[in-house]
N, C-alpha and C positions, 0 to 999 in steps of 0.2 A: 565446485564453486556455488555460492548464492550467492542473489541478487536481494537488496531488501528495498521494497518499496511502500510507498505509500498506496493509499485508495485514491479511489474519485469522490468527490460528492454527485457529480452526474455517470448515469448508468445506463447501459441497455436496458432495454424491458423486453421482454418475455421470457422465452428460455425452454428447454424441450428436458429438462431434468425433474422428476418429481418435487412435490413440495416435500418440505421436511415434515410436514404433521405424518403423511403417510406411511402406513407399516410396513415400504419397505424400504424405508431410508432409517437412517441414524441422525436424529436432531441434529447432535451436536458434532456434525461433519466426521472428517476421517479422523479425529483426536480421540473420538472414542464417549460414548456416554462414561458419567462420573469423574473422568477427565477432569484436574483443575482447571484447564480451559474449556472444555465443554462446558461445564457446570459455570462461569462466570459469564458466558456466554449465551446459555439460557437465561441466566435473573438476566442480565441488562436486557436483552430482545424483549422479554414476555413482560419488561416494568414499562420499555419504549411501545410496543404495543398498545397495553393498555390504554398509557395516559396520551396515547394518540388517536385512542378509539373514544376515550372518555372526555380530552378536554385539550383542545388544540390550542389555544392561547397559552396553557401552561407548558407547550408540547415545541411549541413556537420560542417559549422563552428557553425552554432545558435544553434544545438541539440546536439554539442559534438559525432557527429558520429566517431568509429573508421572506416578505410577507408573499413575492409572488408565488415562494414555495411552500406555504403553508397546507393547502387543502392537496396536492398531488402528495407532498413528503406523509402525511398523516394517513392520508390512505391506504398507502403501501407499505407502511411501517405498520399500522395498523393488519393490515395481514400477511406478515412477514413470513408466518409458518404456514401457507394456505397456497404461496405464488408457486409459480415453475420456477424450477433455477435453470441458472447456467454455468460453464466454467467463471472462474475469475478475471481471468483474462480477457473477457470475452464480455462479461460484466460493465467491467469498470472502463470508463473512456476520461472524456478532457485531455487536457493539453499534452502533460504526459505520456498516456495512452496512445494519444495521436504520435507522439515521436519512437512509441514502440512500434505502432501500427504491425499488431500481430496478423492483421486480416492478411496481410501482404507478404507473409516467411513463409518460407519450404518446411515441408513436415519435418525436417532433420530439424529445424529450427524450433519450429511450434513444440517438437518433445524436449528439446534443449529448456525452452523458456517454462513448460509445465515441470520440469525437473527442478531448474535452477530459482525460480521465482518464490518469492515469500512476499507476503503484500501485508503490512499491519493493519488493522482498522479496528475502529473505536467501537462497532458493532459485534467485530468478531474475535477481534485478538489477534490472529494471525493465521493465514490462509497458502496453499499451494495453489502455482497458477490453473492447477486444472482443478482443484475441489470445486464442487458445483457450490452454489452460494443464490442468494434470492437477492430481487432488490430491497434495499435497507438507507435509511442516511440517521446515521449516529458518526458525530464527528466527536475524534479524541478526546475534545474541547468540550463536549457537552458537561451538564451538571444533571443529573435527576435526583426530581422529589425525594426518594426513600434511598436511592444505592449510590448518591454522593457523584463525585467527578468520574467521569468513567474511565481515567487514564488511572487513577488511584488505583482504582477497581481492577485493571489488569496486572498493575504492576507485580503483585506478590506471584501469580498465574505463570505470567511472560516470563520470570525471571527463573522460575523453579523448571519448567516445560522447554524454554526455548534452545538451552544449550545443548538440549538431547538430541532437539529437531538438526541444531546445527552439525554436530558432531564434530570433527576436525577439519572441515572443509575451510576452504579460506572463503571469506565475506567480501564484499561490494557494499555498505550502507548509501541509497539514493534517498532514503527517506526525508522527509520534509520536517521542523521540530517540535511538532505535536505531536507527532509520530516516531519521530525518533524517542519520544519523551515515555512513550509507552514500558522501551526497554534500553537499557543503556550496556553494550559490548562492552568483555573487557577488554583489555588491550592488549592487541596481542596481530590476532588472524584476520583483524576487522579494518578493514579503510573504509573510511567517511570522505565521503564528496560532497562539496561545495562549487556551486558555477556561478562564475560574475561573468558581466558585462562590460568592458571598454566601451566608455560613453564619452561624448565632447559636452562639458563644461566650464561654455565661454573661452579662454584660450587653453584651457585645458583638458586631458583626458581624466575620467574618474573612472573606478570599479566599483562597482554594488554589485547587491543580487537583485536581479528586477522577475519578480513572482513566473510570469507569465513567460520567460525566457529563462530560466533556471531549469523549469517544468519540463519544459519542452527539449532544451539539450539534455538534462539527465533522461528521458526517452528515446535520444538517439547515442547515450554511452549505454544505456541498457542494453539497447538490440545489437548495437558491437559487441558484446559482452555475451551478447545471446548466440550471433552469429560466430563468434571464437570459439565458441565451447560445441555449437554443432559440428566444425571442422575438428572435433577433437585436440582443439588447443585451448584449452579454459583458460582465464588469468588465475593465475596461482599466488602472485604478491603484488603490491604497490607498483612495482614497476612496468607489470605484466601489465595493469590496466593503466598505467602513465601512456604506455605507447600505443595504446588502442585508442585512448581520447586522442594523444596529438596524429592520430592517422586520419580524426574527423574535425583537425584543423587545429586543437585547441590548446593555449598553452600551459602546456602540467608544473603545477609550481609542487612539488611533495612539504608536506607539512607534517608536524608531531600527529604520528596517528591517520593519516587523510592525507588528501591532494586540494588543491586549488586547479580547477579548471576554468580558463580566461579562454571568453572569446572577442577578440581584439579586433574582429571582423573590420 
C-alpha cells in the first residue's frame, strides 16, 4: 500500500543529513541523477534559488509568498542546496502533519510510514517518507520567470516515473488539488478521499470541506492507514480503508473511484 500526500508549506528547520551540494550525496535524492525527476527537479530548485537570492519581490510574486514570509522563505530557498536535511517526515508539519503526528508511533510504525508514504511537492516532485530533503517552499501553484507553472513542469516527469515508483500496490490519494493536479491515477488501484464537515446552517445541517478540518482528519486516516499496515494488515481496497476511517468515527459514503468521509461529530 501507498499513501499519497501532500506537503507543508511550514517546515522544521535544521536537520542532521548533509546538504545536497556535498560529494557525498546525490542532488537529486534517491531518483537518481539524470533521472526525469531529478533533472526537473534541479532546473525548478536552482531557477527558485536564484531569483530568491537575486530579487525577492519577483520571488514573492512567483511562489505566492504572503509578505510576512517573504525574507525567511527567500533565505532558505535561496540556499536550498547548502542546508542540512532531514527525513520528510520529519520535514514537513501543519495541520496534517499534526494528525499524522509521526513524533508519537512505534518504530514498526515509523518504518511502515517511511515505506508506505509518497508526499508530492511543487519543489520536488515526489518524495519517500524517509528521503532526506532540505527546507524549501515552492508551492504546486507557483509560476516562474523562465520555467513556467511548476505543476506543468512536472507533469510530463510524474506521469512517465510515478507508476514505476507505484508498481501494483494499491493507493490511498490524501492529496489536496494542487497536488493531486501534479499527477492524475488511473483508474483502477487508486482511492481518492475527500472529508467534509456536518456543520449547522440555521435550521439545518450542511457538508463542505472546511480547509483546516479536511487537513487534519486526512492525518488521522493516514496514521490508521499507517498503523494497519505495521500490524501487517495493509488496506488492500476501498473497503479496506472504508472500515479504518468508520473505526475513527467517520461516515464512509464510497463514491466512483474514492470515498466520501463525513464527520457528523
Amino acid at each position: 500500500m501507498f499513501i499519497l500526500l501532500p506537503p507543508s508549506e511550514a517546515k522544521s528547520p535544521g536537520g542532521k543529513g548533509f546538504p545536497w551540494r556535498s560529494a557525498s550525496t546525490d542532488p537529486t535524492l534517491v531518483l537518481g541523477a539524470g533521472s526525469a525527476l531529478g533533472d526537473v527537479r534541479l532546473k525548478i530548485l536552482s531557477e527558485v534559488a536564484a531569483l530568491c537570492a537575486e530579487d525577492r519581490v519577483g520571488a514573492a510574486v512567483a511562489l505566492k509568498l504572503p509578505a510576512g514570509a517573504v525574507d525567511d522563505a527567500c533565505v532558505r530557498n535561496a540556499g536550498v542546496f547548502d542546508c542540512y536535511t532531514m527525513p520528510a517526515l520529519d520535514r514537513y508539519t501543519g495541520v496534517l502533519y499534526d494528525g499524522l503526528d509521526v513524533a508519537s508511533m512505534t518504530r514498526a510504525m515509523r518504518r511502515a510510514a517511511d515505506a508506505s508514504v509518497l508526499v508530492f511537492s511543487g519543489g520536488l516532485g515526489i518524495v519517500r517518507g524517509s528521503d532526506l530533503v532540505p527546507w524549501y517552499r515552492v508551492p504546486a501553484s507557483a509560476r516562474l520567470p523562465i520555467g513556467g507553472t511548476v505543476a506543468a513542469s512536472w507533469r510530463g516527469a510524474l506521469a512517465s516515473e510515478v507508476p514505476a515508483v507505484l508498481g501494483d500496490r494499491f493507493v490511498v490519494d490524501l492529496r489536496s488539488s494542487d497536488y493531486a493536479g501534479l499527477w492524475r491515477p488511473p483508474a483502477g488501484r487508486v482511492v481518492a478521499i475527500r472529508v467534509l464537515q456536518q456543520r449547522k446552517a440555521g435550521r439545518k445541517r450542511v457538508e463542505q470541506v472546511v480547509s483546516y478540518h479536511s487537513k487534519l482528519v486526512k492525518g488521522h486516516v493516514a496514521r490508521a492507514l499507517v498503523e494497519a499496515a505495521a500490524r501487517r494488515r495493509p488496506a488492500k481496497n476501498a473497503d479496506d480503508v472504508g472500515r479504518i476511517a468508520a473505526g475513527l468515527g467517520l461516515d464512509v459514503r464510497p463514491l466512483q473511484g474514492g470515498l466520501d468521509l463525513v464527520d457528523i461529530g
